[in-house]
C-alpha positions as CSV (number, residue, x, y, z in Angstrom):
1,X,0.0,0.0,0.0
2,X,1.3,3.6,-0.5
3,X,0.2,6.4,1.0
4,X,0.0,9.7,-0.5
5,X,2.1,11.8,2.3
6,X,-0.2,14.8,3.1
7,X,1.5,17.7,4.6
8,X,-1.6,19.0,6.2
9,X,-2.4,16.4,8.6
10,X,-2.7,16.7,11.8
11,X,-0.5,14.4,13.3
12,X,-1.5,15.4,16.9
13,X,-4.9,14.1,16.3
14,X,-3.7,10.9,14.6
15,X,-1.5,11.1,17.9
16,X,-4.6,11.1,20.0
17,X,-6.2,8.7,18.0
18,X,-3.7,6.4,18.7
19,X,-3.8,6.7,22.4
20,X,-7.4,6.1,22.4
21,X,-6.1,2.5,20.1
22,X,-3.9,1.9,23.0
23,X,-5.8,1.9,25.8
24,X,-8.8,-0.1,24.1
25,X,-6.4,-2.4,23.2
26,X,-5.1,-2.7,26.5
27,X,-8.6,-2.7,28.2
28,X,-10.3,-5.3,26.1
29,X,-10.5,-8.7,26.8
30,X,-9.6,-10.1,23.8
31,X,-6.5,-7.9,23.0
32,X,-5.2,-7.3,26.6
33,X,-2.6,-9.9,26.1
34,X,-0.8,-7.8,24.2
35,X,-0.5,-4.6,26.7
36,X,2.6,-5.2,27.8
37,X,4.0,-5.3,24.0
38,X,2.6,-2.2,23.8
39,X,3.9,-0.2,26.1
40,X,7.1,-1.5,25.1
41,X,9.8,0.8,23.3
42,X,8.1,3.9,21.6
43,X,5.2,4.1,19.5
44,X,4.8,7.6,17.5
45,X,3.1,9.1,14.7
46,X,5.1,10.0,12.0
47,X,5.1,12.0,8.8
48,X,8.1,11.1,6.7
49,X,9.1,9.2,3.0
50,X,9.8,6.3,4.7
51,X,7.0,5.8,6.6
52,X,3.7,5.5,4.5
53,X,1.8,3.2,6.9
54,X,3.3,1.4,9.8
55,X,7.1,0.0,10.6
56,X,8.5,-2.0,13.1
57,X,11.8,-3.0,14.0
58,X,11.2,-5.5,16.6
59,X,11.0,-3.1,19.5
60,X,9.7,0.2,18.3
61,X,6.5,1.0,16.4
62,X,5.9,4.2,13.9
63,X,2.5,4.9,11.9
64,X,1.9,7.0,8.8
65,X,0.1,9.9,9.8
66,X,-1.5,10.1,6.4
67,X,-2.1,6.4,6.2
68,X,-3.7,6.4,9.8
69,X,-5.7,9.8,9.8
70,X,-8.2,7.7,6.7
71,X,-8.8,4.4,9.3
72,X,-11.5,4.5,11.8
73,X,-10.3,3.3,15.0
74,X,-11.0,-0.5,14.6
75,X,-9.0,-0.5,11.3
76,X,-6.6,1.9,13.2
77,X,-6.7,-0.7,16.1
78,X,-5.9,-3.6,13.3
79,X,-2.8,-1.8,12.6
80,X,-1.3,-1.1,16.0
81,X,-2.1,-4.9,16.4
82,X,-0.8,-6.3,13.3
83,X,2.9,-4.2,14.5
84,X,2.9,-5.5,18.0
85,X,2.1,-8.8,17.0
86,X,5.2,-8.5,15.1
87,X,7.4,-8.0,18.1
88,X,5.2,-10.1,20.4
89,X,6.4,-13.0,18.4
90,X,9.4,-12.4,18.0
91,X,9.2,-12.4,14.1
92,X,12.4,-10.2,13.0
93,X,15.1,-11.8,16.0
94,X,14.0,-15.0,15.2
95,X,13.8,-15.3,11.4
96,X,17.0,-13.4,10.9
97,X,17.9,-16.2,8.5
98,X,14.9,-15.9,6.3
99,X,15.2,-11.8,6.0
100,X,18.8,-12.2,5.4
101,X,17.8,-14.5,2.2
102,X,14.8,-13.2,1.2
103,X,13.5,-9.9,3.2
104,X,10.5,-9.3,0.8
105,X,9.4,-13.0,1.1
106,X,10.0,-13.2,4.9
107,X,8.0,-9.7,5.3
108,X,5.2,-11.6,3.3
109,X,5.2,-14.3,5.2
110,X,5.2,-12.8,8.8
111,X,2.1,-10.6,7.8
112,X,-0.2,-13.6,6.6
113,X,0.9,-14.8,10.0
114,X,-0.2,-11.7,12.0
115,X,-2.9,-11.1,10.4
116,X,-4.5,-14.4,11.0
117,X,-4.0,-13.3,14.4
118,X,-6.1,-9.9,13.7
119,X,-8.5,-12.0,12.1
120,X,-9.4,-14.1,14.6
121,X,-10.4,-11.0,16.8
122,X,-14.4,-11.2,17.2
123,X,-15.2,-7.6,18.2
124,X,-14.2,-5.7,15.0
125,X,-14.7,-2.5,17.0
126,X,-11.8,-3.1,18.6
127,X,-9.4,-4.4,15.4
128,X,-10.2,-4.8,12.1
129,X,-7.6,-5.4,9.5
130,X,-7.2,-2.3,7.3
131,X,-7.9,-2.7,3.5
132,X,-5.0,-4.4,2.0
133,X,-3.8,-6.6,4.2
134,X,-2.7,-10.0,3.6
135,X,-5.4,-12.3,4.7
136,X,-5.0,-15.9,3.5
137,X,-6.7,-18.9,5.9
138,X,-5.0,-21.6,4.1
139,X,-1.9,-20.6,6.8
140,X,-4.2,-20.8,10.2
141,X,-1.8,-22.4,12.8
142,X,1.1,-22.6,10.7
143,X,4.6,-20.3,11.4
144,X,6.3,-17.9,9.6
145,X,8.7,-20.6,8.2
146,X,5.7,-23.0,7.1
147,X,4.5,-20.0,5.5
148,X,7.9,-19.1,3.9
149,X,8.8,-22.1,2.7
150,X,5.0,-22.6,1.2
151,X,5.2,-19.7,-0.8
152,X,9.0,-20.1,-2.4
153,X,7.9,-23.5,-3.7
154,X,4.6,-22.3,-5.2
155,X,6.9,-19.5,-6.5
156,X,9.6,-22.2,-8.0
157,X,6.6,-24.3,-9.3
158,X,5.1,-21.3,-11.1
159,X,8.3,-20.0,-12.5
160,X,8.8,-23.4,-13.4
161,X,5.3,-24.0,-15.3
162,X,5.9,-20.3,-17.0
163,X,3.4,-18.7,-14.9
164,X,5.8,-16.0,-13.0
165,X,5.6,-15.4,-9.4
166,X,3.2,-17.1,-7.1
167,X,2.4,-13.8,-5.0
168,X,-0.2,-13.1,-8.4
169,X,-3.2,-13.1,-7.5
170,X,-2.8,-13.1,-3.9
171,X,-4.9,-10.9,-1.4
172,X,-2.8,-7.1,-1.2
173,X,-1.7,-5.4,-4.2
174,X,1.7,-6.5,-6.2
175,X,4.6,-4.6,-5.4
176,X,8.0,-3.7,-6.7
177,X,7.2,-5.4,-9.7
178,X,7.6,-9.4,-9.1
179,X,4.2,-10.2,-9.0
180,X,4.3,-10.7,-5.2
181,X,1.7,-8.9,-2.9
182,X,2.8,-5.7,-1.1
183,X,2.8,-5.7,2.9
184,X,0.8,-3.8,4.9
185,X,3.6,-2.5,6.6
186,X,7.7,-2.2,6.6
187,X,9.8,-4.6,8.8
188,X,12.8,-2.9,9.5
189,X,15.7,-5.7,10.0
190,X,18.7,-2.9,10.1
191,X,18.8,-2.4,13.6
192,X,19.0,-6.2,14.7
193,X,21.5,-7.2,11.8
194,X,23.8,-4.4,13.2
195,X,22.9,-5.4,17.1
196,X,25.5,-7.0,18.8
197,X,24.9,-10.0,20.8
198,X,24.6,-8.8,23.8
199,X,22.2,-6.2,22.4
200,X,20.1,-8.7,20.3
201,X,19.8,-10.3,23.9
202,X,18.6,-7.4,25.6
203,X,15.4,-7.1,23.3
204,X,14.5,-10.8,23.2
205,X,14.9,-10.4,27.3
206,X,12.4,-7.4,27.3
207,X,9.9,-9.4,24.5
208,X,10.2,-12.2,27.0
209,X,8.9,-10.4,29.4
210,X,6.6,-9.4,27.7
211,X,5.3,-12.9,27.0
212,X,5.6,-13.8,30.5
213,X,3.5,-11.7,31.6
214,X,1.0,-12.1,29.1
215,X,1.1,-15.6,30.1
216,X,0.2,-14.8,33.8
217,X,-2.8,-12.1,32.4
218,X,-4.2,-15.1,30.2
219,X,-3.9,-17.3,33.8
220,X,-5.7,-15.0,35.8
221,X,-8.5,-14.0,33.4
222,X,-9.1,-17.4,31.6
223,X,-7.5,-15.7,28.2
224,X,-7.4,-17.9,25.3
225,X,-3.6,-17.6,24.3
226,X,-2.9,-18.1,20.5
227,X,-1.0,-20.7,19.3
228,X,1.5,-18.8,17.5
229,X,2.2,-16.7,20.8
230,X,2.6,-20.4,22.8
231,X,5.1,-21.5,20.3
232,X,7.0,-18.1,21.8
233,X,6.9,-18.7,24.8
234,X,7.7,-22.2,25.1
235,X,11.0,-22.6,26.6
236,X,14.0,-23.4,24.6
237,X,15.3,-26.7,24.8
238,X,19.4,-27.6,24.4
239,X,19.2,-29.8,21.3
240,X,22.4,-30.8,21.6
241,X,22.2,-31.9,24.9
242,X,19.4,-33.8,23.8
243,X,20.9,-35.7,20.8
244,X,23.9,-36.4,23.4
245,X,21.5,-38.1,26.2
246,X,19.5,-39.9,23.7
247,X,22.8,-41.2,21.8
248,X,24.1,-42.1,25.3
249,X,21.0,-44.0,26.1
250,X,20.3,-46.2,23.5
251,X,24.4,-47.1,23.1
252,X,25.6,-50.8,23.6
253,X,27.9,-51.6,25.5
254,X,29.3,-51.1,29.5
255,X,26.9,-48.5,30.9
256,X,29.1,-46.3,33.9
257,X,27.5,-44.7,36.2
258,X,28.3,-40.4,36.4
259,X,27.0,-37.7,38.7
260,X,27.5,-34.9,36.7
261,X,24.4,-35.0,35.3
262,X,21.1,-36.1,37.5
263,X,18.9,-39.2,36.0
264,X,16.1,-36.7,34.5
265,X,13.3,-39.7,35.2
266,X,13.5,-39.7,38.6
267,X,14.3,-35.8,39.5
268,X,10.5,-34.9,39.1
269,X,10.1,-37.3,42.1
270,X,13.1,-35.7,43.9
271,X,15.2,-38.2,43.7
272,X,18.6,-37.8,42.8
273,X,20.9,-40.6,41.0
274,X,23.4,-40.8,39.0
275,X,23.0,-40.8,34.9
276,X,24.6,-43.4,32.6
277,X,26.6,-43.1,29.7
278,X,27.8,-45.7,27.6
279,X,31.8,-45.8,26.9
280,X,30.7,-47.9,23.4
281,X,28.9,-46.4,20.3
282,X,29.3,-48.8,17.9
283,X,26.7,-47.6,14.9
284,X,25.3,-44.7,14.9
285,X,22.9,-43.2,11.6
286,X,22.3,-40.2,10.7
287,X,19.8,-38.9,7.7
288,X,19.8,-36.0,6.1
289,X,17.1,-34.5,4.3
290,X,18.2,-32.5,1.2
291,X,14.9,-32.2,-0.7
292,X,13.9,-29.7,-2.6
293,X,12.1,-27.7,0.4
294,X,15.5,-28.1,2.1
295,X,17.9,-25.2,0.9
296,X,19.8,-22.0,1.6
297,X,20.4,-21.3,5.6
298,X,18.6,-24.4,6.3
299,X,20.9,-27.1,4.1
300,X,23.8,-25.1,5.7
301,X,22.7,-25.8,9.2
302,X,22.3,-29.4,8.4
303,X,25.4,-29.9,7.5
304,X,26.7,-28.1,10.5
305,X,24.7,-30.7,12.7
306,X,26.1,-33.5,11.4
307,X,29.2,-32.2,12.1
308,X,28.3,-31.9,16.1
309,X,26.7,-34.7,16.3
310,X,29.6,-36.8,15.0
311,X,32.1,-34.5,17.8
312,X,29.5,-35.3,20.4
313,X,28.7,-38.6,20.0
314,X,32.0,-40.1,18.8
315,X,30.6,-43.8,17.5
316,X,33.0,-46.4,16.3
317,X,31.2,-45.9,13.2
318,X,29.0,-43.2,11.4
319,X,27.0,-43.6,8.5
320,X,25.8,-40.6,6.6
321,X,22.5,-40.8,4.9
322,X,22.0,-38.1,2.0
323,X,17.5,-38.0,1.0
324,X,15.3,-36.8,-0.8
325,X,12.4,-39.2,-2.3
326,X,15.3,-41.9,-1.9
327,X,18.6,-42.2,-0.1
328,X,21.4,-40.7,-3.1
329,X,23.9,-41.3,-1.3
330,X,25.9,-42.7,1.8
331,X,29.1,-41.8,3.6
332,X,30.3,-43.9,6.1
333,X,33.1,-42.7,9.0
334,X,34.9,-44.0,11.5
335,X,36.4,-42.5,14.6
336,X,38.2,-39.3,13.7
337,X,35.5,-37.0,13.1
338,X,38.2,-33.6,13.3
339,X,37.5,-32.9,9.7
340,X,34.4,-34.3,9.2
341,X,33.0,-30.9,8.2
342,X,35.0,-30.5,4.9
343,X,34.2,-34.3,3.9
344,X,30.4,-34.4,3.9
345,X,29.2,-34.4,0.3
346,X,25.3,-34.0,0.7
347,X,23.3,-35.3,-2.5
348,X,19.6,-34.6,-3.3
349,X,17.4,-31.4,-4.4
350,X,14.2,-33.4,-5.5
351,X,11.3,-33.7,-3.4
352,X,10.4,-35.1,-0.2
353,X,9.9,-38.9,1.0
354,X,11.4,-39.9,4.2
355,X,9.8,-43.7,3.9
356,X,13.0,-43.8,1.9
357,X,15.1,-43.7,4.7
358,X,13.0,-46.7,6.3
359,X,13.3,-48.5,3.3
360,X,16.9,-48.1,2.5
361,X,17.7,-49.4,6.1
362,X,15.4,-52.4,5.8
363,X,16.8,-53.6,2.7
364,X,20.8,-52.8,3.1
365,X,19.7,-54.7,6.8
366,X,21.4,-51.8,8.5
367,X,21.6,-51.8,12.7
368,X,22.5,-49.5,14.1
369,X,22.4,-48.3,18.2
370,X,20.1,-45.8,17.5
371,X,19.1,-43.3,14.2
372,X,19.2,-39.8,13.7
373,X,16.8,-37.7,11.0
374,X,17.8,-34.4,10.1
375,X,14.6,-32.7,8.5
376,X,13.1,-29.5,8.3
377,X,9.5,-31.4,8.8
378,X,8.0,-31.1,5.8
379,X,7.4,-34.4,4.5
380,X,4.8,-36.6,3.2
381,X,1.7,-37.5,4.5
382,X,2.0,-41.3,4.5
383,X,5.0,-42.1,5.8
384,X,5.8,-45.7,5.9
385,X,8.1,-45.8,8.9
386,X,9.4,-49.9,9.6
387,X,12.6,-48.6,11.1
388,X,12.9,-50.6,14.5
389,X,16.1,-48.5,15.3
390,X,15.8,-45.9,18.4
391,X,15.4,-42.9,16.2
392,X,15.5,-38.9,17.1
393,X,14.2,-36.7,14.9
394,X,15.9,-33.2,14.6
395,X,13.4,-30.8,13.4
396,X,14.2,-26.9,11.7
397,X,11.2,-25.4,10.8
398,X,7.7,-27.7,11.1
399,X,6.5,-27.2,14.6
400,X,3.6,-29.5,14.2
401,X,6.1,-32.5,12.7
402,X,4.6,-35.8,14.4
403,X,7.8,-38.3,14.6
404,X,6.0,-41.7,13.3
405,X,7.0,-45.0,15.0
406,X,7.0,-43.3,18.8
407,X,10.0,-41.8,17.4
408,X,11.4,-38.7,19.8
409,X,11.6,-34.9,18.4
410,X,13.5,-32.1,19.1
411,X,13.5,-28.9,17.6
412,X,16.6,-27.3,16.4
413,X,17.4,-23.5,17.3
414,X,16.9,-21.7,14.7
């Protein structure tokens, strides 16, 4: 959307009007979840080039005074919304790797996201989303990444059948001339790409915050708390602590005793003994998905996996499994993983069948101590799983993955 910049608005009544947003926003019971996120960092009205409707950039918020002084307050209340949404979930920190790759595609993705969110809103006094928005309810409950990865293939497969981009078509109007629907608003990834750690940290401290209380709000009042805003706030969990537990349980060999780590089953009962680790690994597979949906940021922190889980784990032997709708290729190592990095040569690019992985270990009559799959999740409906081998999956983007066989999942930082 562009807005015609007016130099005789008034932004100090678009100022007031957005006050009056705020504190309905904050008072109602459908939207009060998010009043901490709004008081957080500085919201102003603004009447510059740069800034025809709304920007965030993770922390702060601006709005067009042009843009805002032609919304009535619900549509007005849409937009403060759809930009705190945006930082309540954490959308530019945590898909640093998608802007960085494809910042138009990521912006797309993050507003069909948010403005499911808006959209779900029953009292459309309170928010409305304004005309233009991306609204698309093929993507309720998925994430920004599901969403991201959706649209690049429909992109690929229309480029591919002639068709141009896959944004055509789509709710919003095309922008910048690829075809691809225009945003409702700018995501600003600058500031965070320039943060240092320690400042990145600060802001997802303050966002958690945030979230937490949000979380003790939704407690108290009996609030319903989206999905996407769960996903947030549930805690992160050490992968590769993970992988190195579930490798040591499931290894053959002379189990030893060690108290530098508590036995997690029995803590919750407070009792305190010892964990086991294994001194023998003798097998141990791991399979890599390199399909087509696989690519980019996320193929490169595959690779980098394998590469810790061989330092980690240490097996006698490791077998590298490279898939797509089949297993391409296999790499087998043994012991002195030091320069494992430089050796892997990952094979694939087609689509997406991880029953290949079953069947390619049923019929070579592979056994191993326990398997490893390296995905990002999105694979086919039916899988075929008749892998008896203790296997972990390792998951990169799809949240709502469901291992098959019992199988145990972990999601991988991203």
């Amino acid at each position: 959307m562009n807005a015609v910049m007016n130099p005789a608005v008034d932004i100090s009544a678009v100022s007031d009007a957005l006050t009056r947003v705020h504190i309905r926003l904050m008072s109602h019971p459908e939207t009060r979840l998010y009043a901490s996120v709004i008081l957080l960092g500085k919201s102003e009205v603004v009447d510059t080039p740069d800034c025809p409707t709304a920007y965030t950039d993770g922390v702060n918020k601006k709005y067009g005074a042009a843009f805002c002084s032609q919304l009535s307050l619900a549509e007005m209340g849409g937009l403060v919304l759809h930009e705190n949404i945006h930082v309540m979930l954490k959308h530019l920190p945590r898909h640093r790797d998608l802007m960085e790759e494809d910042a138009e595609l990521a912006n797309i993705a993050m507003d069909y996201v948010a403005n499911l969110l808006i959209d779900e809103v029953k009292d459309k006094t309170i928010a409305v989303l304004p005309q233009g928005g991306l609204l698309d309810r093929q993507y309720k409950g998925w994430s920004v990444r599901e969403v991201y990865e959706h649209l690049r293939r429909e992109e690929e497969k229309q480029k591919k059948d002639g068709k141009g981009q896959a944004g055509a078509g789509k709710p919003g109007k095309p922008g910048g001339g690829s075809g691809r629907p225009q945003t409702l608003d700018k995501h600003d990834f600058s500031k965070l790409s320039e943060a240092t750690p320690e400042e990145v940290k600060k802001i997802a401290d303050a966002v958690d915050s945030c979230l937490h209380q949000a979380g003790i709000l939704a407690g108290r009042t009996g609030a319903e708390i989206p999905r996407a805003m769960q996903e947030v706030m549930a805690p992160e969990v050490d992968w590769l602590n993970e992988t190195r537990e579930f490798v040591s349980a499931h290894a053959w060999g002379r189990d030893e005793a060690t108290w530098r780590r508590y036995n997690r089953r029995y803590v919750a009962d407070d009792i305190f003994l010892p964990s086991t680790y294994s001194e023998t690994i003798d097998e141990l597979v791991v399979a890599c998905d390199l399909s087509g949906s696989v690519h980019g940021e996320v193929e490169r922190k595959l690779l980098s996996e394998v590469a810790n889980v061989a330092m980690i784990c240490k097996p006698k032997r490791l077998r590298v499994l490279w898939w797509d709708t089949d297993v391409r290729s296999e790499q087998v190592f043994e012991e002195d993983y030091a320069q494992i990095a430089g050796l892997l040569r990952p094979v694939g690019g087609g689509g997406t069948r991880v029953s290949s992985v079953s069947d390619y270990m049923r019929d070579k009559n592979i056994k191993a101590n326990c398997l490893i799959v390296l995905t990002d999740g999105h694979v086919e409906h039916d899988v075929k799983w008749e892998v008896n081998t203790p296997t972990l999956w390792l998951i990169t983007a799809n949240n709502s993955f469901v291992p098959p066989g019992g199988g145990v999942k972990v999601r991988v930082n991203s």
